[in-house]
ZAZAMI-492935 format. One record per residue (C-alpha): x, y, z; chain; residue in one letter. Coordinates in Angstrom, 3 decimals. Last residue first. Layout:
# residues N
<atom><c1>X</c1><c2>Y</c2><c3>Z</c3><kette>A</kette><rest>a</rest></atom>
...
This chain:
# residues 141
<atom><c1>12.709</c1><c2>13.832</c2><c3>3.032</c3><kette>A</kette><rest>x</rest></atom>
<atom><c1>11.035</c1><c2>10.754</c2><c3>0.772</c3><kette>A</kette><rest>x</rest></atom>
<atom><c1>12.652</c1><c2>8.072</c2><c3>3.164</c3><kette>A</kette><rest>x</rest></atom>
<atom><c1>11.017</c1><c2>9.500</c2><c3>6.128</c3><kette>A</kette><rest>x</rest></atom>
<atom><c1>7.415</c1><c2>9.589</c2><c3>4.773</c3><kette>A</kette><rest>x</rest></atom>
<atom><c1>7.877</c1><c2>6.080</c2><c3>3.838</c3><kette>A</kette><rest>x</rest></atom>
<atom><c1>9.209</c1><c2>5.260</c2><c3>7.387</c3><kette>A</kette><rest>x</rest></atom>
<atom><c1>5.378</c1><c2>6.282</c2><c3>8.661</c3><kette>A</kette><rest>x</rest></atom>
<atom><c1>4.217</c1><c2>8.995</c2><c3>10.682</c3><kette>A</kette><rest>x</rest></atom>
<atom><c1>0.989</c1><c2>8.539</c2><c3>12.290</c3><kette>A</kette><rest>x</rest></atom>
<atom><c1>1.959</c1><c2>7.034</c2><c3>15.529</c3><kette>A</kette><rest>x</rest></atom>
<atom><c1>0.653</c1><c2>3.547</c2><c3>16.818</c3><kette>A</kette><rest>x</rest></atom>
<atom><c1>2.895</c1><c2>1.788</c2><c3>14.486</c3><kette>A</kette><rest>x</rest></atom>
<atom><c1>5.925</c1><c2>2.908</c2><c3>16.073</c3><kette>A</kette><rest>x</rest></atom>
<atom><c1>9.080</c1><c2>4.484</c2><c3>15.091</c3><kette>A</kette><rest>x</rest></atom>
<atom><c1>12.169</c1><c2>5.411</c2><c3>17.172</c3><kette>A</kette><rest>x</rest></atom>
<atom><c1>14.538</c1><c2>7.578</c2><c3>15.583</c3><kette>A</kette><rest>x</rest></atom>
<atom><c1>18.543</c1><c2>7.587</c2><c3>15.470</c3><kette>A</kette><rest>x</rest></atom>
<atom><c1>20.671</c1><c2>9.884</c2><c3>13.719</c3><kette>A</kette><rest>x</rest></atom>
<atom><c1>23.792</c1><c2>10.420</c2><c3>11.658</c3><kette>A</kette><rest>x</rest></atom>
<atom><c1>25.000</c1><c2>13.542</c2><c3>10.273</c3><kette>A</kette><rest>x</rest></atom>
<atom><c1>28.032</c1><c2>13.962</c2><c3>8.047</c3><kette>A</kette><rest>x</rest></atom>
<atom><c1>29.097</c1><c2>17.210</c2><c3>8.093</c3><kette>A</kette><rest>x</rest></atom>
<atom><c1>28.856</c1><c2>20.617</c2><c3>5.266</c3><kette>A</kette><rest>x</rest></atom>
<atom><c1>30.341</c1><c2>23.307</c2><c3>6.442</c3><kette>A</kette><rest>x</rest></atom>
<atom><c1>30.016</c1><c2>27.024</c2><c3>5.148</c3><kette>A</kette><rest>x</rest></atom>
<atom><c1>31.575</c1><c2>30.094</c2><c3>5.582</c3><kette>A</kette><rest>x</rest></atom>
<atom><c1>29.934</c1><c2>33.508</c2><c3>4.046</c3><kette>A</kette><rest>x</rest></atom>
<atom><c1>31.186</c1><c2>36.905</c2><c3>4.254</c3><kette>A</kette><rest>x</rest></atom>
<atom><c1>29.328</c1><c2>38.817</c2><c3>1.942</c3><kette>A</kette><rest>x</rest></atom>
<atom><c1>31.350</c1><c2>42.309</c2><c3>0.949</c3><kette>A</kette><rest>x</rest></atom>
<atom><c1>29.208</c1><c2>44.840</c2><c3>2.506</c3><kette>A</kette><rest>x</rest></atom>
<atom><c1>26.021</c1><c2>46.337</c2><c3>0.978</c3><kette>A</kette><rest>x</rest></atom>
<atom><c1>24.005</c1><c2>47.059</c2><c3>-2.403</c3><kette>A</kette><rest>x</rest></atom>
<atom><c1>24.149</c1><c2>43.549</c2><c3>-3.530</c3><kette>A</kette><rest>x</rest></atom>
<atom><c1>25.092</c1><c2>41.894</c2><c3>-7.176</c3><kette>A</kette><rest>x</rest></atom>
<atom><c1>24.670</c1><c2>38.261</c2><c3>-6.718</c3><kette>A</kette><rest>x</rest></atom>
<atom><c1>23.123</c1><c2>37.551</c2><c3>-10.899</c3><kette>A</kette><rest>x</rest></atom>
<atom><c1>24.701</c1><c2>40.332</c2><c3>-12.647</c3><kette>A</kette><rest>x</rest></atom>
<atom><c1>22.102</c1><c2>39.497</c2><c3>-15.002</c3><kette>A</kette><rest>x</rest></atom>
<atom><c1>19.147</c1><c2>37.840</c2><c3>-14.546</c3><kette>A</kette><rest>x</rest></atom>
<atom><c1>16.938</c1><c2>40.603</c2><c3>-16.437</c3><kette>A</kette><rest>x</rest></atom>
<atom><c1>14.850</c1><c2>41.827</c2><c3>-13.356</c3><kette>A</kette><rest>x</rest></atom>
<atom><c1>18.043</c1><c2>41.691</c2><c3>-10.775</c3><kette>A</kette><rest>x</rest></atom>
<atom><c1>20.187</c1><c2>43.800</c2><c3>-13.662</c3><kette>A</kette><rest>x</rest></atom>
<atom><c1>17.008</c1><c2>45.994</c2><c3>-14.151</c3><kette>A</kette><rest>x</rest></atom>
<atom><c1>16.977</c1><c2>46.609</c2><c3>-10.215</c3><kette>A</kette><rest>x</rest></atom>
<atom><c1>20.005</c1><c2>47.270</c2><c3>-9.641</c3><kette>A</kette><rest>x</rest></atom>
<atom><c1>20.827</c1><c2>49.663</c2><c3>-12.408</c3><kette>A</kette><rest>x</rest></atom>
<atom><c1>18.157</c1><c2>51.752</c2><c3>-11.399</c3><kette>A</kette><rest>x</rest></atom>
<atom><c1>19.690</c1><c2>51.308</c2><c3>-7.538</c3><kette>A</kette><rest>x</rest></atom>
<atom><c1>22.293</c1><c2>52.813</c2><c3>-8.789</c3><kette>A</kette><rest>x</rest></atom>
<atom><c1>25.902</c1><c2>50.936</c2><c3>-9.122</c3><kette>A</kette><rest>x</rest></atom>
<atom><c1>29.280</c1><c2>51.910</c2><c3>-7.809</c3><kette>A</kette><rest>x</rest></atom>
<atom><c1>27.532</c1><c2>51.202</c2><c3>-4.057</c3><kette>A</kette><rest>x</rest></atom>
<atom><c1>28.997</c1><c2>53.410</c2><c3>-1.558</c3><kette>A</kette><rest>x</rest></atom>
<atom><c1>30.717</c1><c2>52.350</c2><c3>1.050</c3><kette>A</kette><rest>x</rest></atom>
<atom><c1>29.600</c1><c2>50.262</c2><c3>3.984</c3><kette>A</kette><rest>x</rest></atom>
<atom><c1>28.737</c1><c2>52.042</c2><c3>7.064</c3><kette>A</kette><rest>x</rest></atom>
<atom><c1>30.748</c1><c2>51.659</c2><c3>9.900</c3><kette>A</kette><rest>x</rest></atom>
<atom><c1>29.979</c1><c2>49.072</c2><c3>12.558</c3><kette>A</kette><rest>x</rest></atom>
<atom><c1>27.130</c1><c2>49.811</c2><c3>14.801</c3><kette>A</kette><rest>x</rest></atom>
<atom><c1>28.259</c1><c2>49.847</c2><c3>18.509</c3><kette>A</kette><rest>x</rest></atom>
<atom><c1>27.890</c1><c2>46.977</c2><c3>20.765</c3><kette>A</kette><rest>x</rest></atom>
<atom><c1>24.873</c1><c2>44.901</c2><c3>22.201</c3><kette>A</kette><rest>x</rest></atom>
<atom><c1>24.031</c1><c2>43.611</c2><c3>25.173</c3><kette>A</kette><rest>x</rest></atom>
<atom><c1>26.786</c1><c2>41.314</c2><c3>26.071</c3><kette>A</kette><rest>x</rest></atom>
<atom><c1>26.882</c1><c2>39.087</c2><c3>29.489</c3><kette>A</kette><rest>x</rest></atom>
<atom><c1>29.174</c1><c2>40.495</c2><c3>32.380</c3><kette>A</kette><rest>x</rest></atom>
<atom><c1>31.970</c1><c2>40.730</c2><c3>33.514</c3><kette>A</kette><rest>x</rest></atom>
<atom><c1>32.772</c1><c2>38.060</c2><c3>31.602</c3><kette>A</kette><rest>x</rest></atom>
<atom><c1>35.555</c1><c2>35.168</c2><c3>32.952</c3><kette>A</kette><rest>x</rest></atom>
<atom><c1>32.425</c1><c2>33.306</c2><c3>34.078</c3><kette>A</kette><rest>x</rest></atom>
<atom><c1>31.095</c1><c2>32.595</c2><c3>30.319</c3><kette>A</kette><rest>x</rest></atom>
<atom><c1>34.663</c1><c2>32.079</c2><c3>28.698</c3><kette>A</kette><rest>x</rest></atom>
<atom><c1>34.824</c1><c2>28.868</c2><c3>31.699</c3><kette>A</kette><rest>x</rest></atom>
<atom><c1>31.469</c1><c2>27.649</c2><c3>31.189</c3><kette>A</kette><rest>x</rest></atom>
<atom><c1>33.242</c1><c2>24.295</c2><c3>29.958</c3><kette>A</kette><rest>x</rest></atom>
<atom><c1>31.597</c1><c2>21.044</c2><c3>28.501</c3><kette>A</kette><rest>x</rest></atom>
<atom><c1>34.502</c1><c2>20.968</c2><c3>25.730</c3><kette>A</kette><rest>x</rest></atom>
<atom><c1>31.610</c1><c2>22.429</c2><c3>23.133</c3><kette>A</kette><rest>x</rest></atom>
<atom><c1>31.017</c1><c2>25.476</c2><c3>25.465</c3><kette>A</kette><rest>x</rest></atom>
<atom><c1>34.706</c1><c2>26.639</c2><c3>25.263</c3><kette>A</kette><rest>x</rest></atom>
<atom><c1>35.107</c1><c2>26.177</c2><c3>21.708</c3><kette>A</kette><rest>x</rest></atom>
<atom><c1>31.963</c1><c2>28.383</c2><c3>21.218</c3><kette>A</kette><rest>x</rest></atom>
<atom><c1>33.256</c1><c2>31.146</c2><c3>23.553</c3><kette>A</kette><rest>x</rest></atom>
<atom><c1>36.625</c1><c2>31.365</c2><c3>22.161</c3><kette>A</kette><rest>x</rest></atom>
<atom><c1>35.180</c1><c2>31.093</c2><c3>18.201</c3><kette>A</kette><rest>x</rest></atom>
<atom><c1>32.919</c1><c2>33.752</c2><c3>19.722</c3><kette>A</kette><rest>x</rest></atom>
<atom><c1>35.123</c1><c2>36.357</c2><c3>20.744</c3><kette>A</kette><rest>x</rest></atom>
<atom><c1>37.178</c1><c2>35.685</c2><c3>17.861</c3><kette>A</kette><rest>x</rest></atom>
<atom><c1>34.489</c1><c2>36.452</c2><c3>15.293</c3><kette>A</kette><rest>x</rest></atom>
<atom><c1>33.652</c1><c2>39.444</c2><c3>17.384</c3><kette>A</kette><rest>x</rest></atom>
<atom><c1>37.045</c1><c2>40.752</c2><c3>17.224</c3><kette>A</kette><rest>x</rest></atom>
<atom><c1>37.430</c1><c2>40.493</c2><c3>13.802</c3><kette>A</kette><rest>x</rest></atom>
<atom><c1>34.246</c1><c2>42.488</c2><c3>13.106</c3><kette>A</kette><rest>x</rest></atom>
<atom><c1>31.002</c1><c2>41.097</c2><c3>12.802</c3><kette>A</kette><rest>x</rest></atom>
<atom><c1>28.484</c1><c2>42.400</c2><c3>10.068</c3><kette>A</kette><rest>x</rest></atom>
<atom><c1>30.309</c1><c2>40.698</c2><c3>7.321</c3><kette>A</kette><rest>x</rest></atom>
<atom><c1>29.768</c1><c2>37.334</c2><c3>8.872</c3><kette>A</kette><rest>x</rest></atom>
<atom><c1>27.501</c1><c2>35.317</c2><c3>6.685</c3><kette>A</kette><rest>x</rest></atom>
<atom><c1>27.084</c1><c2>31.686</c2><c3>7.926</c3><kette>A</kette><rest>x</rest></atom>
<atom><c1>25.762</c1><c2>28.805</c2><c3>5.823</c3><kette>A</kette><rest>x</rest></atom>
<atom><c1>24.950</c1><c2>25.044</c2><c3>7.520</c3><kette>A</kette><rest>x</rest></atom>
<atom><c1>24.558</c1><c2>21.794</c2><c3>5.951</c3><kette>A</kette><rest>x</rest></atom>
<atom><c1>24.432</c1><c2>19.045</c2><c3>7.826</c3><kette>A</kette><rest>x</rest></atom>
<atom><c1>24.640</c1><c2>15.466</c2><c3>5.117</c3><kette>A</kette><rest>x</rest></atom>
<atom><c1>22.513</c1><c2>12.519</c2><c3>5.255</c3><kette>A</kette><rest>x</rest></atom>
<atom><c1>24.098</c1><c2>9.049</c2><c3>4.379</c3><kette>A</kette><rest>x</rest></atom>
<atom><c1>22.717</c1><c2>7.285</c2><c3>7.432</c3><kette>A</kette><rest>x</rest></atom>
<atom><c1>19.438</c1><c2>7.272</c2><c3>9.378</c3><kette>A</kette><rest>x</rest></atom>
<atom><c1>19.117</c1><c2>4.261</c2><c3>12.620</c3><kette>A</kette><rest>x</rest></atom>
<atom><c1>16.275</c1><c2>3.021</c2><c3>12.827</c3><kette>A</kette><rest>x</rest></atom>
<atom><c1>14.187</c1><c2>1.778</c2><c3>16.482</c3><kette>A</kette><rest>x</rest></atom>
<atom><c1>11.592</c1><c2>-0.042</c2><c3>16.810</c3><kette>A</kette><rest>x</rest></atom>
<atom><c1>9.112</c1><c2>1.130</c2><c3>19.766</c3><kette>A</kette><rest>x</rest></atom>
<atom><c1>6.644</c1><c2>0.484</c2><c3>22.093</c3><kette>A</kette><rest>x</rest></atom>
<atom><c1>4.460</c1><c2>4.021</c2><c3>22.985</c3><kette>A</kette><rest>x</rest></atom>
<atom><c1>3.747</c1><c2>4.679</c2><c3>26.809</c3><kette>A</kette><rest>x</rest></atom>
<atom><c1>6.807</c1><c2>7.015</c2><c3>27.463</c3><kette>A</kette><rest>x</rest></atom>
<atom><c1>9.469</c1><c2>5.511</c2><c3>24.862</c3><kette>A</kette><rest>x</rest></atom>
<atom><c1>9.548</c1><c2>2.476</c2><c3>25.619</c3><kette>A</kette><rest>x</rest></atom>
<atom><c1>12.536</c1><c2>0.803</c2><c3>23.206</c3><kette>A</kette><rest>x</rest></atom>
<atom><c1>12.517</c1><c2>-2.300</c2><c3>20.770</c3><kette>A</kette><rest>x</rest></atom>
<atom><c1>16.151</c1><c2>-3.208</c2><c3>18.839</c3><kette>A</kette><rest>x</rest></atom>
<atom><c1>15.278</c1><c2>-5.780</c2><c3>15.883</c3><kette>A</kette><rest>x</rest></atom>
<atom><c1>16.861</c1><c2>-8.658</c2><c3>16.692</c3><kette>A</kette><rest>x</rest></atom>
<atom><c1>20.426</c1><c2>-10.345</c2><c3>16.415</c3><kette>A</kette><rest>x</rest></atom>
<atom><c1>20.682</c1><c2>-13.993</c2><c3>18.556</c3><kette>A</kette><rest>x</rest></atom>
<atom><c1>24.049</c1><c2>-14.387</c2><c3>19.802</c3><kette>A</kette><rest>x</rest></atom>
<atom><c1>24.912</c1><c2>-10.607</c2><c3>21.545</c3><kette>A</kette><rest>x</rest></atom>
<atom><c1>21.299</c1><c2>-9.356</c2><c3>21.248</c3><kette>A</kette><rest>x</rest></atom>
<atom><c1>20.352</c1><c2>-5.529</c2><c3>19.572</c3><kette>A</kette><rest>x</rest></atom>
<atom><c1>19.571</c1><c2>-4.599</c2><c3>15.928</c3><kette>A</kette><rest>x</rest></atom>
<atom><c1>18.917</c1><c2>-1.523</c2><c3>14.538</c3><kette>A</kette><rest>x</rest></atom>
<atom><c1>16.455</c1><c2>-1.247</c2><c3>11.475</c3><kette>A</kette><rest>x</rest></atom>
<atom><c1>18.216</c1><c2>0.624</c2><c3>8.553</c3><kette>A</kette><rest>x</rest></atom>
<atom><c1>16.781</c1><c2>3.933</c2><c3>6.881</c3><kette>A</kette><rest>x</rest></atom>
<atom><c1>18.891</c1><c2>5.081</c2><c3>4.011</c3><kette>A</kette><rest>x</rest></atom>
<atom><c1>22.907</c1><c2>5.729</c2><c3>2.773</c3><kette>A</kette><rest>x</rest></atom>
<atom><c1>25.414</c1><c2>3.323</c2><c3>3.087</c3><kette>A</kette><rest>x</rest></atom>
């Protein structure tokens, strides 16, 4: 199901779930159905670099500093990568394709290298009636 739903807490009797959160009482929601989407474009890293940081990234989401301690030390910055090749369009030609809507995704540069991942995403938040925002405001996001 997708939406706002109250949470409920009790083993016999169910209730809406109440937390303290510093001085404000709260009721708590839980938010389904929304989806995490995220884009990446990669063309400026080389194979190595995408490795590198799979390996580091892997290593950090299993709670492990492991990659981090086996570096020397930390990056600072690498060489530029070669320059892309020459465009077989002019910029003229560009431009009027970009004015006209044609060619729509033309670009001067690199090949894009784009992954992207879409995950489910489900969250908590803790409302109360002494705080301007309202569930309304929620729902229309």
């Amino acid at each position: 199901s997708s939406g706002i739903n109250a949470e409920y807490g009790g083993w016999v009797y169910k209730e809406d779930k109440c937390e303290d959160v510093g001085e404000f009482n709260t009721s708590v929601y839980s938010v389904n159905g929304m989806i995490l989407n995220s884009r990446k474009r990669r063309e400026h890293l080389t194979k190595e670099d995408v490795q590198k940081n799979k390996a580091a990234l892997e290593s950090i989401s299993k709670g492990s500093v492991q990659w981090l301690q086996q570096q020397e030390e930390l990056p600072r910055g690498r060489r530029s990568l070669v320059p892309p090749k020459k465009p077989n369009m002019t910029w003229e030609e560009y431009i009027s394709a970009a004015a006209d809507g044609e060619e729509k995704g033309k670009h001067l540069g690199r090949p894009i290298t784009l992954k992207q991942d879409r995950k489910p995403l489900k969250a908590n938040i803790w409302m109360t009636e002494d705080f301007p925002v309202k569930v309304e405001i929620l729902l229309s996001i």
